[in-house]
C-alpha positions, -999 to +999 in steps of 0.1 A: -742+259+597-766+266+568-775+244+540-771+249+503-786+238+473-762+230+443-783+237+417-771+266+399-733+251+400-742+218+389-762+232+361-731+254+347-708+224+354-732+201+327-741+232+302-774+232+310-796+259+315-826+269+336-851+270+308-840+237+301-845+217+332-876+236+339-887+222+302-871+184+310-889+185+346-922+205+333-918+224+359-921+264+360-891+282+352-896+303+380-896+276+407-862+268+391-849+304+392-858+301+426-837+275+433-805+286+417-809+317+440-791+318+476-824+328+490-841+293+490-853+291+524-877+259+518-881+232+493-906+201+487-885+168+493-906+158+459-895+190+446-858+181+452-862+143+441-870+151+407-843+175+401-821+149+414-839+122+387-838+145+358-802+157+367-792+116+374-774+129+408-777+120+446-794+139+470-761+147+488-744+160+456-775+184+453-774+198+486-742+205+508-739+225+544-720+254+545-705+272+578-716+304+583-694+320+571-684+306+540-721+319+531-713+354+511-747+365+523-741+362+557 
């Protein structure tokens, strides 16, 4: 089982894009290109809390498990 962050979907889902959560969060739009990616392999809890604030979502709506092999990478 492997764990996914949401962050790409739920960003298409609300019309948002990365330069403008990176702009809300004053964060570098790099480090949120990073975590739309499928290669996130570690994240800041902190890191993950403000998305959730800015975004006004749930912890468990940002990340989900995956099995294996629904992963497209795998």
């Amino acid at each position: 089982m492997k764990i996914k962050i949401r962050l790409k979907e739920i960003l298409e889902e609300r019309g948002i894009s990365q330069r403008q959560l990176s702009l809300k969060m004053n964060m570098r739009p790099a480090t949120i290109s990073h975590l739309c990616s499928d290669s996130v392999d570690r994240v800041y809890i902190r890191t993950l809390e403000q998305i959730c604030a800015a975004l006004d979502i749930t912890v468990d709506q940002l990340i989900v498990s995956v099995e294996d092999d629904e992963d497209p990478n795998s």
